[in-house]
N, C-alpha and C positions, 0 to 999 in steps of 0.2 A: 797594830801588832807591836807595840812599844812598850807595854806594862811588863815586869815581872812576872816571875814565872817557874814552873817547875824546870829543869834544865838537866845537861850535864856538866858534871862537875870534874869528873877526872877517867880518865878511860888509862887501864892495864891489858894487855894482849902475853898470852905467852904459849908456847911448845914445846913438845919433847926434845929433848937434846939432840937424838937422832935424826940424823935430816939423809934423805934418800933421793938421788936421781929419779927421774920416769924410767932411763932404762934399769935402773936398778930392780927395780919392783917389778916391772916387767917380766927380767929374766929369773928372776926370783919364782913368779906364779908360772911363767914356762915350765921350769921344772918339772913342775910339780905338776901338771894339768895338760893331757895332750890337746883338750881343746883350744887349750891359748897359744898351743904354738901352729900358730897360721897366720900367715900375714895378713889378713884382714882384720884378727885381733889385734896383731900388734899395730898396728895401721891406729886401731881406737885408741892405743895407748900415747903412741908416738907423735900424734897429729890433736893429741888434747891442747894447748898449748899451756901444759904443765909443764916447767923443768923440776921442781923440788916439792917434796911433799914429805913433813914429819910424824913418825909414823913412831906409838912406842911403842917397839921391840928389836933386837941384834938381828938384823938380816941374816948373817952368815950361819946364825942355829937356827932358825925358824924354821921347821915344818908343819904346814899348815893343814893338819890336821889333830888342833889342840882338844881338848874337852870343855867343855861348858866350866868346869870348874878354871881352868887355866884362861879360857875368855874374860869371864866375871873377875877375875885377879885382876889382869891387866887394864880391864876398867876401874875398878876401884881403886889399885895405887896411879894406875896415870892420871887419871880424875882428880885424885888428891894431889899431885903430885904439880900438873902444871896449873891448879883450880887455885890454888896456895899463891903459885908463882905469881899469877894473874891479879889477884886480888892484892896480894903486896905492893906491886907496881903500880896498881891503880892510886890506892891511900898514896903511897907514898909520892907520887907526882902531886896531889895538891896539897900533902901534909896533913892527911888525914891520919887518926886514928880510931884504929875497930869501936873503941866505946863509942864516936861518935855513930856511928852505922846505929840507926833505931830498926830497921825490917831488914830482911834479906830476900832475893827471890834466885832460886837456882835453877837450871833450865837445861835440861839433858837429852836426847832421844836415844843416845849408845848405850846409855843408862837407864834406859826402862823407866823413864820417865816422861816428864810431857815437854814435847820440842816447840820451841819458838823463841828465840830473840827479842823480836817484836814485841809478841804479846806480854813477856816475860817483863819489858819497857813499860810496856802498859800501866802493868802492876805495880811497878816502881812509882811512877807517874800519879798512879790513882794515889797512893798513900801519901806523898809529900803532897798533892793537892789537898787532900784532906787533911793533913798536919804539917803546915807551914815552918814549922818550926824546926823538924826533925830530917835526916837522911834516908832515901836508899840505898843497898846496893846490890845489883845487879850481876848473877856470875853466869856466863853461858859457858857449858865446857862439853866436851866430844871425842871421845875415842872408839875412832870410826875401825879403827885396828882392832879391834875387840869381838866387832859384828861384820868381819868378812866371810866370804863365801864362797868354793870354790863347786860349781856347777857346770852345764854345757847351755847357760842362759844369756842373751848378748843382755838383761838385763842387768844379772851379777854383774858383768866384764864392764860396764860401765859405773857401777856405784866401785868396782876396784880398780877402775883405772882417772879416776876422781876426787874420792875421797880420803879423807885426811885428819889429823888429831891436831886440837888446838885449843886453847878456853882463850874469854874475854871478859873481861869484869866494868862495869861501869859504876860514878855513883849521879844520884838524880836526888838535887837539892834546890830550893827555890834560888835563885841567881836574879842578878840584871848584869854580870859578866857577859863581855862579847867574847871571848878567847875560845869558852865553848857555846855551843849552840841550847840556845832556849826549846822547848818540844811545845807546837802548839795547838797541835792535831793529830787522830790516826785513823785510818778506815780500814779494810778487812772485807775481803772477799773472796770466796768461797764457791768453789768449782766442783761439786761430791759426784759429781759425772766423771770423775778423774782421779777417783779417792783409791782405786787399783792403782795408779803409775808411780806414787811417790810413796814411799815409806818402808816398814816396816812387815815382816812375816814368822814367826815362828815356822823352823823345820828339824823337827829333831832336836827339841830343846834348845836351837842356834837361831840368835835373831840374823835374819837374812835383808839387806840392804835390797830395797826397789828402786830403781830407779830406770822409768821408762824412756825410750829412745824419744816417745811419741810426744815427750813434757818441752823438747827445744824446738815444734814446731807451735804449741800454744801459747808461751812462755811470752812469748813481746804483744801477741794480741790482747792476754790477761793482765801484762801490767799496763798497760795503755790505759785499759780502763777502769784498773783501779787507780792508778795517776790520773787519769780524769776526771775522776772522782773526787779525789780525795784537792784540789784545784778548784771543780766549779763549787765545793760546799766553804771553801777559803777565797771565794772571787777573785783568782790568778788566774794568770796563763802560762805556757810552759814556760816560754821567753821570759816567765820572771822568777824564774830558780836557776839559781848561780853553780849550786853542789847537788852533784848528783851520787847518790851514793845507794848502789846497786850491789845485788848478793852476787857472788861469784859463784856462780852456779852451772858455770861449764862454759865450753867457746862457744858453742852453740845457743845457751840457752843467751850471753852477752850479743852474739850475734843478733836474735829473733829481737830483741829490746831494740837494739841498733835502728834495725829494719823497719819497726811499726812506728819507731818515735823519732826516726831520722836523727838520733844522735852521733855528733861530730868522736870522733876518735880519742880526741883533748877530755870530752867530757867523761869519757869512760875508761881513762886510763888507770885509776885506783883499783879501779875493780878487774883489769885486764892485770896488774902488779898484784895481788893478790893471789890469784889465781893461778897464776905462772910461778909466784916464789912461794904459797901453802899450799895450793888445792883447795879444795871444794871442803871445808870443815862444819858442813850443817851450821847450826846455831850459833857460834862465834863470827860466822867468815861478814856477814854483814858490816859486824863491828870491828872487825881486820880495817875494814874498807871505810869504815868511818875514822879510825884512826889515820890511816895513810891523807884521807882527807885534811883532817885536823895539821898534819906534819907537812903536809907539801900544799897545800891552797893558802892562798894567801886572804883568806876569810876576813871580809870587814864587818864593821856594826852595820847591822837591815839585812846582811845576806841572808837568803834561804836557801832551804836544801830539802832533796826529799829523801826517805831512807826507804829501800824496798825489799821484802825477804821473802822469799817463798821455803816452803813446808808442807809433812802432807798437809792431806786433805780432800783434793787438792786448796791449800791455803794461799794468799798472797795475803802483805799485811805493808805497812808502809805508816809513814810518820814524817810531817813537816817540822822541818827544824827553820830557828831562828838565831842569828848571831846579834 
């Protein structure tokens, strides 16, 4: 594992200006919904261990019963708005500029497009292997604010006492830098027995957030084994991955990972800071947590690391990194 390689190169993260407590948002959907006020909802909200989550729109006018045309808005200027921000930071941390960028790949689910991080990686991946010479770059972005829902479903009550707005931009160029990590595999496994609990629904023209109570008890048995995986086809063992870099995909679902794969506290504290100061931002939040990696690990050259995301499907996807 010591050759050259396709890699990243520079990672940008960015959010809405707005940034909202958990009770904020809370008392916000209280308002407005007698089903949320009961202490057993607010119990989900309070006991996420979210404090902050940026969300774009003015809390203090929001009534959340907008139109489809007023949803669609706020996707598309917040979309542009922090997808911009993200991608400027990116370049500009390795002194990039746009004419170098030869592909792009953009990776949306709040935007009615197709969700995945990962896979979106992939793609980057695939082209600078096949053109050694050239860039990708990478933009996951999410305005989860856009495709809320306000029902009597402890469904809903979880994808909004959760999710959150954020993009992430990467770029993937061949490297022998250690600073960032080289990509030297990925695997992908796929649960369609489970393809109701994560995602997406149309109701009345409003994309409606899934997100099953049922997904943070299979959540650590699924990525065990595609970490197993994705290990015995790289002839590792767990013990020999330094970074571990997990999607923040709820306290529970962090929990269930904990649990199947006996991970120490230390090892899952990126993805526990994550989660606590954005929220659950779909397609970004992986790369949240691979950033906070990058900034607070003290990463040497041979480290590995494994990247894990989940999405519908139900999807899990993952990628071994090399420093």
């Amino acid at each position: 594992m010591k050759s050259p390689g396709p890699g990243i190169l520079a990672i940008g993260t960015a959010n809405p200006r707005q940034r909202y407590s958990q009770r904020q948002v809370y008392d916000l959907l209280a308002r407005h919904s007698d089903f949320y006020r009961s202490d057993r909802i607010e119990h989900i909200f309070m006991t996420s261990d979210i404090d902050f989550r940026h969300l774009y729109f003015d809390i203090d006018s929001l009534v959340p019963a907008e139109t489809t045309d007023q949803l669609h808005e706020r996707f598309r200027s917040g979309s542009l708005e922090v997808g911009v921000e993200a991608i400027q930071k990116c370049l500009a941390s390795n002194d990039t500029t746009a004419e170098e960028i030869d592909f792009v790949v953009a990776v949306s689910c709040t935007g009615y497009l197709c969700p995945g991080a990962m896979p979106g990686l992939q793609r980057a991946y695939d082209f600078v292997k096949a053109y050694p010479g050239k860039k990708a770059l990478l933009l996951t972005v999410e305005i989860c604010s856009a495709c809320y829902y306000l029902d009597d479903s402890l469904e809903t009550v979880v994808g909004n006492a959760i999710c959150a707005d954020g993009a992430a931009a990467v770029v993937v160029g061949m490297t022998e830098n250690n600073t960032y990590p080289k990509i030297r595999a990925f695997e992908t496994l796929l649960e369609p027995s489970l393809i109701n609990t994560v995602g997406f629904e149309q109701r009345d023209g409003r994309l409606r957030i899934i997100l099953s109570k049922d997904i943070r008890d299979v959540a650590g048995a699924l990525g065990k084994s595609l970490i197993g995986t994705l290990l015995a086809s790289n002839h590792l063992q767990q013990n020999d991955i330094r970074h571990w870099i997990l999607h923040s995909g709820g306290r529970k679902v962090i929990d269930s990972l904990r649990d199947e794969m006996n991970f120490t506290e230390l090892q899952l504290q990126h993805s526990r800071c994550v989660l606590k100061n954005y929220g659950n931002m779909s397609s970004p939040t992986v790369l949240f947590v691979l950033r906070e990696t990058l900034e607070h690990s003290d990463a040497q050259p041979g480290d590995l690391g494994v990247m894990l995301a989940m999405g519908p499907g139900l999807a899990l996807e993952a990628a071994l990194l090399e420093w």
